[in-house]
Backbone as CSV, one residue per row, in Angstrom:
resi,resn,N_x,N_y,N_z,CA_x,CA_y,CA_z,C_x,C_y,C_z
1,UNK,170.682,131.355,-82.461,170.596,130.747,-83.761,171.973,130.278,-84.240
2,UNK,173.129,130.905,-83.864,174.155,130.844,-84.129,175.053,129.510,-83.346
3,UNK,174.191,129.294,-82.257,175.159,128.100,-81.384,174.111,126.910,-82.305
4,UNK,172.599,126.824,-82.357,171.884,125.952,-82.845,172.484,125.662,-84.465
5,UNK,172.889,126.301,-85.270,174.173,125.856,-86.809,175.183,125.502,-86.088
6,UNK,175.889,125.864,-84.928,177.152,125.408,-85.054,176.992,123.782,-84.283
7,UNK,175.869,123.613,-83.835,175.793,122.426,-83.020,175.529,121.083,-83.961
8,UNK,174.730,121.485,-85.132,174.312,120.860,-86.662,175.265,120.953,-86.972
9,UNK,175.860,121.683,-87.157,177.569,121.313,-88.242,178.518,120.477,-87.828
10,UNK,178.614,120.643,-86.370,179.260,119.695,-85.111,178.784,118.214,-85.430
11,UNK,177.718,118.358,-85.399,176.681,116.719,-85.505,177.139,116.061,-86.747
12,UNK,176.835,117.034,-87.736,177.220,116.656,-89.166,178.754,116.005,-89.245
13,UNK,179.357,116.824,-89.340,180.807,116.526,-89.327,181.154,114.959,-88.357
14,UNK,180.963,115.175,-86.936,181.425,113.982,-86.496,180.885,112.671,-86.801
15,UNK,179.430,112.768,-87.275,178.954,111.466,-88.092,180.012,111.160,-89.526
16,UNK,180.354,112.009,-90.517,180.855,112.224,-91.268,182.462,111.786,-91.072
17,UNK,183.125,112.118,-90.311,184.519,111.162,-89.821,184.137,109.955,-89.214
18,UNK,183.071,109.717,-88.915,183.031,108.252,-88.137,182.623,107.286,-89.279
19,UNK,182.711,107.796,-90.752,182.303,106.797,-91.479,183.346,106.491,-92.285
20,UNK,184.209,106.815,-91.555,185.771,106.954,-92.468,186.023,105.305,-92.048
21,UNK,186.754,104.333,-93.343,186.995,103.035,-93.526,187.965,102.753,-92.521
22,UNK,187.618,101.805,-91.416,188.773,101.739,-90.255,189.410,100.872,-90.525
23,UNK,189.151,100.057,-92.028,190.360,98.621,-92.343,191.315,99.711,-93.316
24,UNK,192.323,99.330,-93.237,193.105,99.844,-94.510,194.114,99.281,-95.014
25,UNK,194.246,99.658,-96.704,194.518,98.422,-97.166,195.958,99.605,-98.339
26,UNK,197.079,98.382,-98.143,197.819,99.040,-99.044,197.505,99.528,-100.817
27,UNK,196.637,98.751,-101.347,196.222,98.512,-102.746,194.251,98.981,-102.494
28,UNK,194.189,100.181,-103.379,192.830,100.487,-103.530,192.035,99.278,-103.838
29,UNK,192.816,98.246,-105.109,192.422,97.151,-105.495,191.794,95.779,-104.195
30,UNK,192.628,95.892,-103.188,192.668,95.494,-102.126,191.575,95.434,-101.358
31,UNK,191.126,96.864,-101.361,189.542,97.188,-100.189,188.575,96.640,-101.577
32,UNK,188.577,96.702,-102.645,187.316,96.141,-103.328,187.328,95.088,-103.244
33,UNK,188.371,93.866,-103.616,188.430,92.475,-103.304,187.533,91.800,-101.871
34,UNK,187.956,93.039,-100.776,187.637,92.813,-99.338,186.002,93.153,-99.201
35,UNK,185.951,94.315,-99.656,183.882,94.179,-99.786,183.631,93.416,-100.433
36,UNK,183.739,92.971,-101.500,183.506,91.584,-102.574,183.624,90.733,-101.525
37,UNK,184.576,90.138,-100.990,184.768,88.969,-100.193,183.671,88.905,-98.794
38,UNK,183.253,89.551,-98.513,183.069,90.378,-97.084,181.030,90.451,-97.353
39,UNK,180.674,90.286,-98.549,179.807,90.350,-99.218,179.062,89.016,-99.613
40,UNK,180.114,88.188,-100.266,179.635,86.923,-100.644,179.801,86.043,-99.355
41,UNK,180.800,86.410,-98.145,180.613,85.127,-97.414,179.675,85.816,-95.772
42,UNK,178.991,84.279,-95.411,178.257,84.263,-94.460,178.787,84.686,-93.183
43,UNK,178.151,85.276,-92.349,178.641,85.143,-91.089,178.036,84.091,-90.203
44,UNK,179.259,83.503,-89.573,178.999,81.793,-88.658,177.841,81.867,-87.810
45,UNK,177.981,83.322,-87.073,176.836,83.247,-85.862,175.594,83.647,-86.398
46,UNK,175.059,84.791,-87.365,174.385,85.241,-87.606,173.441,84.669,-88.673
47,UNK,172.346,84.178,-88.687,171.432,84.249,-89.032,170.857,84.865,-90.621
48,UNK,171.012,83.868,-91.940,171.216,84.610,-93.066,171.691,86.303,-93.146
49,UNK,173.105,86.509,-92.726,173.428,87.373,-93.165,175.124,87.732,-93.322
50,UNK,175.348,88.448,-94.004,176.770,88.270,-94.086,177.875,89.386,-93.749
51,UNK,179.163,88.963,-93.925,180.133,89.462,-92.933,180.243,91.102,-92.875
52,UNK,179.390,91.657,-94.527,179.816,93.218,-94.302,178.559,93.541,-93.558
53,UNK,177.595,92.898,-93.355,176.594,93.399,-92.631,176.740,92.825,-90.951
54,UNK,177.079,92.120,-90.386,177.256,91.699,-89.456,178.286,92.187,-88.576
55,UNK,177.746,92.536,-87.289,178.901,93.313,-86.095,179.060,92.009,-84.921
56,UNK,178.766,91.106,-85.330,178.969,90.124,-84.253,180.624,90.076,-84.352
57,UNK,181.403,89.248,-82.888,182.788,89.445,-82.779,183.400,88.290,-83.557
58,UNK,182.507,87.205,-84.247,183.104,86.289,-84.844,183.221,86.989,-86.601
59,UNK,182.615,87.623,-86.652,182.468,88.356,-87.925,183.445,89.577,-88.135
60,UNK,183.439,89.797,-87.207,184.889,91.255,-86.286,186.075,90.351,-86.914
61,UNK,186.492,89.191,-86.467,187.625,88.204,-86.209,187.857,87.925,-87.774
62,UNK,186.841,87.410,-88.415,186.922,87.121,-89.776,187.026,88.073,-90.671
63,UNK,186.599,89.413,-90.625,186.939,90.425,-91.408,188.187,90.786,-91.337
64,UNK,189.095,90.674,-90.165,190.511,90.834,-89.508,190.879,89.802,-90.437
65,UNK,190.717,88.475,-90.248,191.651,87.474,-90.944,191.658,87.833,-92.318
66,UNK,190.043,88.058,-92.888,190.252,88.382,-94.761,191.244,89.785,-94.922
67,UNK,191.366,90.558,-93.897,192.357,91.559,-94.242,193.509,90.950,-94.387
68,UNK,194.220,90.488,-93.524,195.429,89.908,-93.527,195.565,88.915,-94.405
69,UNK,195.207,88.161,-94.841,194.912,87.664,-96.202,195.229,88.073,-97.670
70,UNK,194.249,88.825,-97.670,194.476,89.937,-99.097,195.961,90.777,-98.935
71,UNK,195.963,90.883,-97.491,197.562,91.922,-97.423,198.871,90.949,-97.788
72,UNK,198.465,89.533,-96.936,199.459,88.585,-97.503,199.340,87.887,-99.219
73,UNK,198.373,88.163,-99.851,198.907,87.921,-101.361,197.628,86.916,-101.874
74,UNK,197.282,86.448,-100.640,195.923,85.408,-101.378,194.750,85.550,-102.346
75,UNK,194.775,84.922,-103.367,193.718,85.110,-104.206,192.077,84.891,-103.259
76,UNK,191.226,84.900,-104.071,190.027,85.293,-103.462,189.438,83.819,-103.011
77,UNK,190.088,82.878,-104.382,189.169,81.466,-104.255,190.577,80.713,-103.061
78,UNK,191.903,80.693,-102.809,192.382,80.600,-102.006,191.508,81.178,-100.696
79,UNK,191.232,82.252,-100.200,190.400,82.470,-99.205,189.571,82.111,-98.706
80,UNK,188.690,81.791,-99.501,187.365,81.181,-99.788,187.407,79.426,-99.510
81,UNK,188.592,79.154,-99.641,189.371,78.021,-99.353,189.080,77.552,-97.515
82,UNK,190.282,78.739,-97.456,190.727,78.322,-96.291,189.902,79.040,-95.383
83,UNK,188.437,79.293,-95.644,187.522,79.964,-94.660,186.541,78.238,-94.837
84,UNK,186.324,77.890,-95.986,185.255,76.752,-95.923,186.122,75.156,-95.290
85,UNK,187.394,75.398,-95.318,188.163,74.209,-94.730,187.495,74.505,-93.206
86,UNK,187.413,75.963,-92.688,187.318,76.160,-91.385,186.253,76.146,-90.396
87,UNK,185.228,76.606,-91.462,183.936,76.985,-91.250,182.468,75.770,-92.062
88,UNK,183.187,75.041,-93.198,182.434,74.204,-93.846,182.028,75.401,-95.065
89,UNK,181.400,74.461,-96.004,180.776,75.463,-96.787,179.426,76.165,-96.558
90,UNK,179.203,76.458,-95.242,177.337,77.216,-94.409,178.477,78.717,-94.793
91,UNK,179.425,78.725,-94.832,180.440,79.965,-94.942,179.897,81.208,-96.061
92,UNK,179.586,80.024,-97.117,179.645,80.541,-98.865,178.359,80.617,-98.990
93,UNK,177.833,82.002,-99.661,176.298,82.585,-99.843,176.263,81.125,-101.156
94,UNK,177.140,81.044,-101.908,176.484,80.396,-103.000,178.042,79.366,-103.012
95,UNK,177.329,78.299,-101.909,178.311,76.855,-102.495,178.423,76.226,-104.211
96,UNK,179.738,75.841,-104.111,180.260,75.228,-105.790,179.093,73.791,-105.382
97,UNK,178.555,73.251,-106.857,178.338,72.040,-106.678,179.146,71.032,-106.505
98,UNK,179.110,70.245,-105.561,179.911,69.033,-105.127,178.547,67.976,-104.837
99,UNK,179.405,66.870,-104.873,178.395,65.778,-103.899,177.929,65.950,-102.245
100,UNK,178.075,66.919,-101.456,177.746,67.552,-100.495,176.445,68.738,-100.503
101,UNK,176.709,69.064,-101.619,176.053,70.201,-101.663,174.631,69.907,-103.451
102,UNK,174.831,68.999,-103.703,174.325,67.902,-104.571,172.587,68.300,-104.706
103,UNK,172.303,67.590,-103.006,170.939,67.944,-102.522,170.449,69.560,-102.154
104,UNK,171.248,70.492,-101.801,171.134,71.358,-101.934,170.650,72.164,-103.264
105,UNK,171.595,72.149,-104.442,170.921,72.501,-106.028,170.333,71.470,-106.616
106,UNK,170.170,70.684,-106.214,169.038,69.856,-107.041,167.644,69.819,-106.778
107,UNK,167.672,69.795,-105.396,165.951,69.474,-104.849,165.547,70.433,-105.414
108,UNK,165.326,71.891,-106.099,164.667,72.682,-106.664,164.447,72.588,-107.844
109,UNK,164.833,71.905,-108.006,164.891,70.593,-109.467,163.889,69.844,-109.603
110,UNK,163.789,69.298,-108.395,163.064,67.695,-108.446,162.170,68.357,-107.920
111,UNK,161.456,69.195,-107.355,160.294,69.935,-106.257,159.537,70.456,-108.030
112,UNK,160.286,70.747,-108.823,159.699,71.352,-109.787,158.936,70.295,-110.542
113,UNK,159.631,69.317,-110.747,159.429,68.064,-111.745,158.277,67.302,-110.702
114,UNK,157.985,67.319,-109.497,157.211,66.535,-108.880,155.721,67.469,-109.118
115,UNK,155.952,68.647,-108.971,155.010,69.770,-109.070,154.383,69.753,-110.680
116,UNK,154.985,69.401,-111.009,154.884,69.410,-112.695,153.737,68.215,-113.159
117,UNK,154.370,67.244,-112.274,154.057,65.796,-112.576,152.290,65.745,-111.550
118,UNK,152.385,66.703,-109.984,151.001,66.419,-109.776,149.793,67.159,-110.657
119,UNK,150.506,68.324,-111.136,149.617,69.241,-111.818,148.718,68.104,-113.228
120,UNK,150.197,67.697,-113.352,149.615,66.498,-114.758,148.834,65.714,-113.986
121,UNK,149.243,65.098,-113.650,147.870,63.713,-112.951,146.297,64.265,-112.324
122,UNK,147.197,65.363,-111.887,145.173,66.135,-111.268,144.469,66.113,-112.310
123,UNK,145.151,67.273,-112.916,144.477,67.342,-114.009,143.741,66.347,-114.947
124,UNK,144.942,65.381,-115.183,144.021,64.094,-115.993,143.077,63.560,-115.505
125,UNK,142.853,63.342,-114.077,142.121,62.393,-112.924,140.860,63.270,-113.072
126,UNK,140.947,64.834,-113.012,139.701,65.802,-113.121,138.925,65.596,-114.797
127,UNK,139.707,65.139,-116.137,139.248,64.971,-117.300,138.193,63.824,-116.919
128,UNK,138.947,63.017,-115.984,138.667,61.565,-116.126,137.092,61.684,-115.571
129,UNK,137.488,62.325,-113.914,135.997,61.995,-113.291,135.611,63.184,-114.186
130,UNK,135.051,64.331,-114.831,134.093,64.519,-115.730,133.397,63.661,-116.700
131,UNK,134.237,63.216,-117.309,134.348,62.194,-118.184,132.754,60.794,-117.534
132,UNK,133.548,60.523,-116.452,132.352,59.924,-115.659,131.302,60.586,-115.299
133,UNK,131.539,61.461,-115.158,130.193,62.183,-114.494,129.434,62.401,-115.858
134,UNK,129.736,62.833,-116.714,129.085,62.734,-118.329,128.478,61.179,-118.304
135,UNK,128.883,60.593,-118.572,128.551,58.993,-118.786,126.905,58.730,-117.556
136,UNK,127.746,59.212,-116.585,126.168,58.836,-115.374,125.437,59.694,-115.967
137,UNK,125.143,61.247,-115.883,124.437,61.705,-116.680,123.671,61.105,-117.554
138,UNK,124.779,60.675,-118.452,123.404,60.345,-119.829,123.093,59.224,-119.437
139,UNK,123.211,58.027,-118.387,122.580,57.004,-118.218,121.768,57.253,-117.050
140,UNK,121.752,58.452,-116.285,120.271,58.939,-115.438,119.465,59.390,-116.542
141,UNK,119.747,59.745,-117.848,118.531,60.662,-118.279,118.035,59.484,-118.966
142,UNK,118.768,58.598,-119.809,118.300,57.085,-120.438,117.147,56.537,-119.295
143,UNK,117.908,56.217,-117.961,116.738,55.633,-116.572,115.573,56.473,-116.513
144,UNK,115.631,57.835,-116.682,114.988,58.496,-116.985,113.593,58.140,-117.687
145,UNK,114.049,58.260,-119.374,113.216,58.471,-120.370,112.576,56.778,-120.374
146,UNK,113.468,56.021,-119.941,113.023,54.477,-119.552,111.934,54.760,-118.499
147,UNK,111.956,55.367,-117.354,110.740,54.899,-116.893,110.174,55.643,-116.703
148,UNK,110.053,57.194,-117.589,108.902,57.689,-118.206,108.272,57.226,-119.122
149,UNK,109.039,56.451,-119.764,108.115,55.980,-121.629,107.618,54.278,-120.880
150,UNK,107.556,53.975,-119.642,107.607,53.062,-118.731,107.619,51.127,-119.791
151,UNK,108.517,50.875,-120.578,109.154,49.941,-121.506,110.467,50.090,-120.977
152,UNK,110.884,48.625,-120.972,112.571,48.184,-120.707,112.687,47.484,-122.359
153,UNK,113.948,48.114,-122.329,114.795,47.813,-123.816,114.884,46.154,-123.487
């Protein structure tokens, strides 16, 4: 019983140092900037997801560069800079609007306003053919009562 706790405590513990932060940063301020950063931008190879979640080696490479970065003095939107000069803006979870990126925040715009606009027209087109279908109605029941009461008006 005594080797089976010490083998759990063993287990425990070495999971427990292996989660120790292997970037390190002179300024506490420093490692938050770097999850912030590390957070908002994409990783190149991977597949909607981003750099603190991603173990691919291009994501390895880029977490290295945003260290050295922040260690050399760069603000965040400087970074953010010189990662989308490199990478384009597919880099940035949430691109600035530009004329590039234009069609990107707008079409959810215009998808709305088109959606908006068929809902209106169905709809009216459905008033409409009721509308007709009322009208035949009362001129089957008129044909009707016409050639039951068998006299034309």
């Amino acid at each position: 019983m005594k080797r089976l706790l010490l083998v759990y405590t063993l287990l425990f513990f070495s999971i427990a140092f292996g989660l120790d932060d292997l970037v390190e940063f002179s300024d506490p301020l420093l490692r938050e900037r770097y999850d912030q950063l590390t957070w908002e931008l994409r990783c190149p190879k991977c597949q909607n997801q981003n750099l603190a979640d991603s173990n691919s080696p291009i994501s390895l490479d880029l977490k290295d560069e945003i260290h050295h970065l922040l260690e050399r003095g760069l603000s965040n939107q400087e970074i953010k800079s010189h990662l989308t000069s490199r990478y384009s803006d597919f880099i940035l979870y949430r691109p600035q609007v530009n004329k590039t990126t234009s069609i990107l925040w707008g079409s959810p715009i215009l998808i709305l306003f088109i959606g908006g606009w068929l809902v209106f027209r169905l709809s009216r087109r459905s008033n409409e053919l009721k509308q007709e279908n009322l009208k035949s109605e009362m001129d089957k029941q008129r044909l009707k009562n016409l050639l039951d009461s068998g006299t034309i008006e």
